[in-house]
PDB file with SEQRES, HELIX, SHEET and CRYST1 records, atoms N, CA, C and O in Angstrom:
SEQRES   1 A   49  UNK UNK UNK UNK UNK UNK UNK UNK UNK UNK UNK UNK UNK          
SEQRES   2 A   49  UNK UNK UNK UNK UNK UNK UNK UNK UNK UNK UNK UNK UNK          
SEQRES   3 A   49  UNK UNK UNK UNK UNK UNK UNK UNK UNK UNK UNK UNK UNK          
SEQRES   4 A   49  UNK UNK UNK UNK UNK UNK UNK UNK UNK UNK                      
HELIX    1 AA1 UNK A    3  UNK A   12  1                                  10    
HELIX    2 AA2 UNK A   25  UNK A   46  1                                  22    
CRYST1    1.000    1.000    1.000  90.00  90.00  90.00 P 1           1          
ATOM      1  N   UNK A   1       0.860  -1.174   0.000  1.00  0.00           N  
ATOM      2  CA  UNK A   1       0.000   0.000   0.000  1.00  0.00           C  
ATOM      3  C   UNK A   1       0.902   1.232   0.000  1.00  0.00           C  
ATOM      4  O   UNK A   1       1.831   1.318   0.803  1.00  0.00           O  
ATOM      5  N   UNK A   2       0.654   2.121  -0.833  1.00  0.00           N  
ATOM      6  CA  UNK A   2       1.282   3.453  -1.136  1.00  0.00           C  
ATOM      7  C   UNK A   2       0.986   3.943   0.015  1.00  0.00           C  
ATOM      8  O   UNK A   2       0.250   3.369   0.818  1.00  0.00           O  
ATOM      9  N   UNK A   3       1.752   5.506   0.286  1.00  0.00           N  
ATOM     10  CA  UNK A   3       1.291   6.219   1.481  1.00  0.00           C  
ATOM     11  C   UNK A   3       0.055   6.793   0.843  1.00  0.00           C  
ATOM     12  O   UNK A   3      -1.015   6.676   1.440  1.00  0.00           O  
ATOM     13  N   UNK A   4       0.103   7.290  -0.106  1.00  0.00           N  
ATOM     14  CA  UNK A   4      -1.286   7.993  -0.965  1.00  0.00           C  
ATOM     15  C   UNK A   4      -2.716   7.113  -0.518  1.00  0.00           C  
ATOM     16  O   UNK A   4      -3.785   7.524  -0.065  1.00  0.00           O  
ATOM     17  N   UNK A   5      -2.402   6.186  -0.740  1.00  0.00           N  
ATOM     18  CA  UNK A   5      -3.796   5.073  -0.538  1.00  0.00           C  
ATOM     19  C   UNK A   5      -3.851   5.077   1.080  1.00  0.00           C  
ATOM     20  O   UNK A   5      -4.904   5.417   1.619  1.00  0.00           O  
ATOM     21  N   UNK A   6      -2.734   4.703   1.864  1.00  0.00           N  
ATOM     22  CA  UNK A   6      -3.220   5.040   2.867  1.00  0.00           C  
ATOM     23  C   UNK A   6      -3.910   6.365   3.424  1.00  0.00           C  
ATOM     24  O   UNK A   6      -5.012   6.307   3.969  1.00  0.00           O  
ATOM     25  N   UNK A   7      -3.337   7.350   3.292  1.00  0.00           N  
ATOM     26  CA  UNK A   7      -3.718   8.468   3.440  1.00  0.00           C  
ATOM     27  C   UNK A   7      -5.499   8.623   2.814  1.00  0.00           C  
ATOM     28  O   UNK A   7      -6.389   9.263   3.375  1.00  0.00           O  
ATOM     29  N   UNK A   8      -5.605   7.944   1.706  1.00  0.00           N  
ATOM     30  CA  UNK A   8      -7.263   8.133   1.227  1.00  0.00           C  
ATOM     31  C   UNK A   8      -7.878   7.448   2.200  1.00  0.00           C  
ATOM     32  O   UNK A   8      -8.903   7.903   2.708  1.00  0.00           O  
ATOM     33  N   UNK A   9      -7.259   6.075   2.660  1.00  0.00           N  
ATOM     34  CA  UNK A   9      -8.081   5.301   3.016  1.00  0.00           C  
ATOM     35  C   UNK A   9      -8.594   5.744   4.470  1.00  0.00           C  
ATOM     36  O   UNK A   9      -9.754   5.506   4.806  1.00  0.00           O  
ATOM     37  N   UNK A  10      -7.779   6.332   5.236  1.00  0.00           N  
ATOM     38  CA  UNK A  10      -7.839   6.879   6.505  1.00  0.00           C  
ATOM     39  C   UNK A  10      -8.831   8.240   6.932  1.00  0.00           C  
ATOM     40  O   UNK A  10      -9.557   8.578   7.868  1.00  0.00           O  
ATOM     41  N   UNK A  11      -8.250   8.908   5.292  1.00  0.00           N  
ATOM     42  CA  UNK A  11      -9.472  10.010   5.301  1.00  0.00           C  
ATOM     43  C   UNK A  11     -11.106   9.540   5.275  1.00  0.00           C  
ATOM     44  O   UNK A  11     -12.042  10.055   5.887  1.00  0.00           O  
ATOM     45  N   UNK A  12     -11.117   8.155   4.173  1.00  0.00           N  
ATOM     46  CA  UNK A  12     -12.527   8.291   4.247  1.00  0.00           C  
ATOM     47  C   UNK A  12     -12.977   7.435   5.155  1.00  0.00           C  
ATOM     48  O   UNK A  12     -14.206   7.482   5.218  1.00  0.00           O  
ATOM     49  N   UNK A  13     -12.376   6.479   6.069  1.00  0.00           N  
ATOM     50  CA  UNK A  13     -13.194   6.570   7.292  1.00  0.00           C  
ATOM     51  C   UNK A  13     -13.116   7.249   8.246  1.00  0.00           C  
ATOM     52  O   UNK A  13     -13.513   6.760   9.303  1.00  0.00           O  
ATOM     53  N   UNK A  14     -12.650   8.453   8.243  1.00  0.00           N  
ATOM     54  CA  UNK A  14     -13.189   9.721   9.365  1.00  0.00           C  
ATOM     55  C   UNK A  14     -13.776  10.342   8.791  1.00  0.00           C  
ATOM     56  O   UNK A  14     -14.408  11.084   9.543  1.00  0.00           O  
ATOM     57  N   UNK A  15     -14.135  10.648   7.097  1.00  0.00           N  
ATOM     58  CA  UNK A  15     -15.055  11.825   6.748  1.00  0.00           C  
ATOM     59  C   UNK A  15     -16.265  10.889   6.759  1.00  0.00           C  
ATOM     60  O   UNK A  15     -16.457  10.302   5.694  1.00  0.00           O  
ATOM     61  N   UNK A  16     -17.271  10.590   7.934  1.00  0.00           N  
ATOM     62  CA  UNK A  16     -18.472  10.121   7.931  1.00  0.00           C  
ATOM     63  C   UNK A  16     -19.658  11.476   7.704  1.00  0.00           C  
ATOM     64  O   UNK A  16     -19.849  11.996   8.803  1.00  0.00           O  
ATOM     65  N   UNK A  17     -20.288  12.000   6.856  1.00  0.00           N  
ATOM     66  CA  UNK A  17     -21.026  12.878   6.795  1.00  0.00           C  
ATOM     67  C   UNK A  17     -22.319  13.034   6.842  1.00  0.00           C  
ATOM     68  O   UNK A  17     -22.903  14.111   6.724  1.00  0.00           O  
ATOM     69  N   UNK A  18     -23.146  11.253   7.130  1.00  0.00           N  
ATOM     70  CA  UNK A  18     -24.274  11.248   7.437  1.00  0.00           C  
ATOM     71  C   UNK A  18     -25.147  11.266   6.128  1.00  0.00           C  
ATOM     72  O   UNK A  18     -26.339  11.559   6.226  1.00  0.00           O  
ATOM     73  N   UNK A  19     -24.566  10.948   4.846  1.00  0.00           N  
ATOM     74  CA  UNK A  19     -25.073  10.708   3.248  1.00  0.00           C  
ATOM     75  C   UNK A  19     -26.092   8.929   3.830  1.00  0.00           C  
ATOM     76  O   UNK A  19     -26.131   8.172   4.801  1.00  0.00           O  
ATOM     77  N   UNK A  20     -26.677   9.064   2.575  1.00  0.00           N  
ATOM     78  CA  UNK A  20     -27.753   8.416   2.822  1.00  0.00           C  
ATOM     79  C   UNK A  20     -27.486   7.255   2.854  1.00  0.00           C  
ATOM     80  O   UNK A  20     -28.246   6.803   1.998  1.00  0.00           O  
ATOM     81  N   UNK A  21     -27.032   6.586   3.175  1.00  0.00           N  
ATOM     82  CA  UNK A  21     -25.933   4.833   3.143  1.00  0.00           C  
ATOM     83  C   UNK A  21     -25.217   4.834   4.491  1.00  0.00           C  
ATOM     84  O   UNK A  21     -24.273   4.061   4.655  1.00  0.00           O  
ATOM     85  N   UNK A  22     -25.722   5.899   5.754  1.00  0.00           N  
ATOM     86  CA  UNK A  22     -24.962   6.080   6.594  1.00  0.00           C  
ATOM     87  C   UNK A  22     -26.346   5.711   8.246  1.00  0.00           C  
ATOM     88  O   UNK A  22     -26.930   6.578   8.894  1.00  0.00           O  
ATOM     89  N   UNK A  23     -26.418   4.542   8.386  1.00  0.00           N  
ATOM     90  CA  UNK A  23     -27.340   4.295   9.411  1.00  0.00           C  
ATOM     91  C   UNK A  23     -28.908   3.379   8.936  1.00  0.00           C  
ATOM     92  O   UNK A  23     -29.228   2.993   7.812  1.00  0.00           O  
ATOM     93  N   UNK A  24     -29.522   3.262   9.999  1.00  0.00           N  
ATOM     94  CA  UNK A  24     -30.872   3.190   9.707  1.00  0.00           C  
ATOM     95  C   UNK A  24     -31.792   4.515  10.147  1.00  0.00           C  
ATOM     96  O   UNK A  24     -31.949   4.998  11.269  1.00  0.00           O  
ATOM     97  N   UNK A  25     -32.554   5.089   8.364  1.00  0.00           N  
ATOM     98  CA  UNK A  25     -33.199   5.660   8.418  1.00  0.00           C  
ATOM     99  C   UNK A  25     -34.769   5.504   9.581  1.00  0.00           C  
ATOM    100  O   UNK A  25     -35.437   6.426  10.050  1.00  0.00           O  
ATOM    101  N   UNK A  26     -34.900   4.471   9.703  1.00  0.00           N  
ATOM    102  CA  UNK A  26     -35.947   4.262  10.861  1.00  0.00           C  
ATOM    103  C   UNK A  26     -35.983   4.885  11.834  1.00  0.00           C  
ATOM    104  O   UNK A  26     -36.958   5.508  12.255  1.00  0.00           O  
ATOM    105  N   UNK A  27     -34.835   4.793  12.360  1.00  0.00           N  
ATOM    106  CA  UNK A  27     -34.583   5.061  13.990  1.00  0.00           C  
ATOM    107  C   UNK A  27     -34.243   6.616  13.663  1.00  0.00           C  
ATOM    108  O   UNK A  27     -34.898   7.409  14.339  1.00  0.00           O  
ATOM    109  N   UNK A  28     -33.763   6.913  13.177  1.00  0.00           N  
ATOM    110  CA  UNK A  28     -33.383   8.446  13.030  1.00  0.00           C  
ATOM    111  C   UNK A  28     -34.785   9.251  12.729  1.00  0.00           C  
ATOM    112  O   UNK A  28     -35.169  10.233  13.365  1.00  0.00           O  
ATOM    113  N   UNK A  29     -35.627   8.490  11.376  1.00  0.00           N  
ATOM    114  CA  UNK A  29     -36.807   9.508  11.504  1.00  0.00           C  
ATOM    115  C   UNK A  29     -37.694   9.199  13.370  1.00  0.00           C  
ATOM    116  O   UNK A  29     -38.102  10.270  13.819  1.00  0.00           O  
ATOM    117  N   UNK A  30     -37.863   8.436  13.964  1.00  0.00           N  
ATOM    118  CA  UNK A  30     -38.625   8.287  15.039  1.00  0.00           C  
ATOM    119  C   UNK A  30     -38.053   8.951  16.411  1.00  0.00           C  
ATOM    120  O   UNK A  30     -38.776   9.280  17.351  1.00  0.00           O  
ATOM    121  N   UNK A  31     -36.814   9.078  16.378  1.00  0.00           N  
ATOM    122  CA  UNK A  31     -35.902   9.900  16.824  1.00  0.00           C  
ATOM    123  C   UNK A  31     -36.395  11.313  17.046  1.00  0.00           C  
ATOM    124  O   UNK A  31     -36.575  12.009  18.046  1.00  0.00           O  
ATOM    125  N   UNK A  32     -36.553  11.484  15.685  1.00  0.00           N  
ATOM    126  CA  UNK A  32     -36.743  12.867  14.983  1.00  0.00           C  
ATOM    127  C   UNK A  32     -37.875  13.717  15.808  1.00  0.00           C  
ATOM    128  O   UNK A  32     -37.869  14.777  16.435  1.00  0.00           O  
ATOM    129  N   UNK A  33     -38.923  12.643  15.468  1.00  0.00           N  
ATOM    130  CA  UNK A  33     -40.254  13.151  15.639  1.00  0.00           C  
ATOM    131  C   UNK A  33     -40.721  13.049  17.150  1.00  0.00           C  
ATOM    132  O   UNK A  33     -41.641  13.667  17.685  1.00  0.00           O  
ATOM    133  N   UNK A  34     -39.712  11.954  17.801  1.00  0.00           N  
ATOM    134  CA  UNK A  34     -40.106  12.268  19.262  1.00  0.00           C  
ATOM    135  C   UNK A  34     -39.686  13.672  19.466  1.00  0.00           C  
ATOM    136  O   UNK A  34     -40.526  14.496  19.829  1.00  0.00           O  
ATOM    137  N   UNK A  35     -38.318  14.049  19.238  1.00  0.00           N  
ATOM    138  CA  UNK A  35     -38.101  15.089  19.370  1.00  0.00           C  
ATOM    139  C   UNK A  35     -39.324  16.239  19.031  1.00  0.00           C  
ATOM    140  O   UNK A  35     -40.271  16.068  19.799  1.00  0.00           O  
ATOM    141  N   UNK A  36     -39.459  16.945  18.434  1.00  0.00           N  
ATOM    142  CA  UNK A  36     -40.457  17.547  18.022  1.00  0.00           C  
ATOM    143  C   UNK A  36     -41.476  17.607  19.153  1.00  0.00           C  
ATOM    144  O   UNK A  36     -41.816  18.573  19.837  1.00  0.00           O  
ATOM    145  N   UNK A  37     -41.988  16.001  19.190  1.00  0.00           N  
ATOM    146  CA  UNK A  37     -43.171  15.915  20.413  1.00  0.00           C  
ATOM    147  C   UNK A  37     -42.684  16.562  21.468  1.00  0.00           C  
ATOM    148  O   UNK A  37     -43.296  17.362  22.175  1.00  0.00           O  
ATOM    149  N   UNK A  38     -41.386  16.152  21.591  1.00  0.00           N  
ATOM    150  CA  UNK A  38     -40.914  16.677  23.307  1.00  0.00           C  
ATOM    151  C   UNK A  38     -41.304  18.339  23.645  1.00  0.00           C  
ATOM    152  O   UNK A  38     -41.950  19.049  24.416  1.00  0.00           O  
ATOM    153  N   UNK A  39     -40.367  18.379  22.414  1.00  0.00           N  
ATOM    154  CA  UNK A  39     -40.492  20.542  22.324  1.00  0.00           C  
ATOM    155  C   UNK A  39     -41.787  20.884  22.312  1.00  0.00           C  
ATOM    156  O   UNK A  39     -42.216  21.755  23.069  1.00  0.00           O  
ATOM    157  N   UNK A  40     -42.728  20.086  21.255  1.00  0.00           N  
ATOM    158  CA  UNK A  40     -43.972  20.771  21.678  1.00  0.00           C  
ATOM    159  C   UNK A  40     -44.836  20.647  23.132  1.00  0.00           C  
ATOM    160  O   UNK A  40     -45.513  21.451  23.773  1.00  0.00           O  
ATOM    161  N   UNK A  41     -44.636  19.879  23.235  1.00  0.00           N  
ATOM    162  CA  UNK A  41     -44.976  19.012  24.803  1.00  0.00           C  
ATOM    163  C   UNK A  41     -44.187  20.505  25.719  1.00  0.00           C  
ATOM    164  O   UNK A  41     -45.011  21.272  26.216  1.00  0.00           O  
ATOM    165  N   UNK A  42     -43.526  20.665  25.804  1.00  0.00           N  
ATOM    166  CA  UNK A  42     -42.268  21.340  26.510  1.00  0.00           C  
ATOM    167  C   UNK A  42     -42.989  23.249  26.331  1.00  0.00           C  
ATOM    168  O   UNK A  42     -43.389  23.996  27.223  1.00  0.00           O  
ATOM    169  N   UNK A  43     -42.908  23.452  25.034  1.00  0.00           N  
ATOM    170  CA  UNK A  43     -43.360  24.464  24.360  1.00  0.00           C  
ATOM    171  C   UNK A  43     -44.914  25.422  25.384  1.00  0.00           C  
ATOM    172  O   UNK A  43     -45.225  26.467  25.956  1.00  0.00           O  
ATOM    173  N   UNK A  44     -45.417  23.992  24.968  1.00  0.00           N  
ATOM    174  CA  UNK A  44     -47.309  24.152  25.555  1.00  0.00           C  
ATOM    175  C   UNK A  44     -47.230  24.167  27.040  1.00  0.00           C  
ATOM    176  O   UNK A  44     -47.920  24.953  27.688  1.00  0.00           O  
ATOM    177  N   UNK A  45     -46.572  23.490  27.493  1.00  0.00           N  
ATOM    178  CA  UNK A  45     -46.310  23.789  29.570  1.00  0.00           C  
ATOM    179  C   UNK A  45     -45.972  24.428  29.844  1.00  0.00           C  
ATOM    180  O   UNK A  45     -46.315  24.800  30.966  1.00  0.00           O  
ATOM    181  N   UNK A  46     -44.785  25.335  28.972  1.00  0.00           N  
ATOM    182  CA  UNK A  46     -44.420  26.632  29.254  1.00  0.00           C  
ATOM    183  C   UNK A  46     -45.400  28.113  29.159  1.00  0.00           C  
ATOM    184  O   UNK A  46     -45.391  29.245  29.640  1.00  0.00           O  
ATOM    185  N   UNK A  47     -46.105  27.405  28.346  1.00  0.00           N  
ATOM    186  CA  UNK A  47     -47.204  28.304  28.025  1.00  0.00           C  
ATOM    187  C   UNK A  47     -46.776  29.566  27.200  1.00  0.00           C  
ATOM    188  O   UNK A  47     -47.155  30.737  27.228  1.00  0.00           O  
ATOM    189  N   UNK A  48     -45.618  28.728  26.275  1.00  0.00           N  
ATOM    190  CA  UNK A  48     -44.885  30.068  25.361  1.00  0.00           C  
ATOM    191  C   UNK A  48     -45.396  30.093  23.714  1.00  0.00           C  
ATOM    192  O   UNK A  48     -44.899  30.425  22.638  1.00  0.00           O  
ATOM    193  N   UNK A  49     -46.403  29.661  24.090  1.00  0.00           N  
ATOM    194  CA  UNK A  49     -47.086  29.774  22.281  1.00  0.00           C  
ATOM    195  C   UNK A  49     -48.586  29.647  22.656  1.00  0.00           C  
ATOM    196  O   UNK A  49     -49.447  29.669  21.777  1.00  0.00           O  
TER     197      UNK A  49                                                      
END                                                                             
């Protein structure tokens, strides 16, 4: 292995950027949307909207 190839190879497993081949979309959208619930949940007790 060249240093060049190493050097690529090293870069691209630290540049993880979260492209669409990166996880399960499942858990991230449900994730998502609890979130949301929380803030609104959070939002409405505060009585700031």
């Amino acid at each position: 292995m060249t240093a060049t190839a190493a050097s690529f190879t090293a870069a691209r497993r630290r540049a993880r950027t979260g492209g669409p081949d990166d996880g399960p979309k499942l858990l991230e959208h449900v994730l998502g949307w609890t979130l949301v619930i929380v803030v609104a949940m959070l939002v409405t007790q505060l009585g700031l909207l």
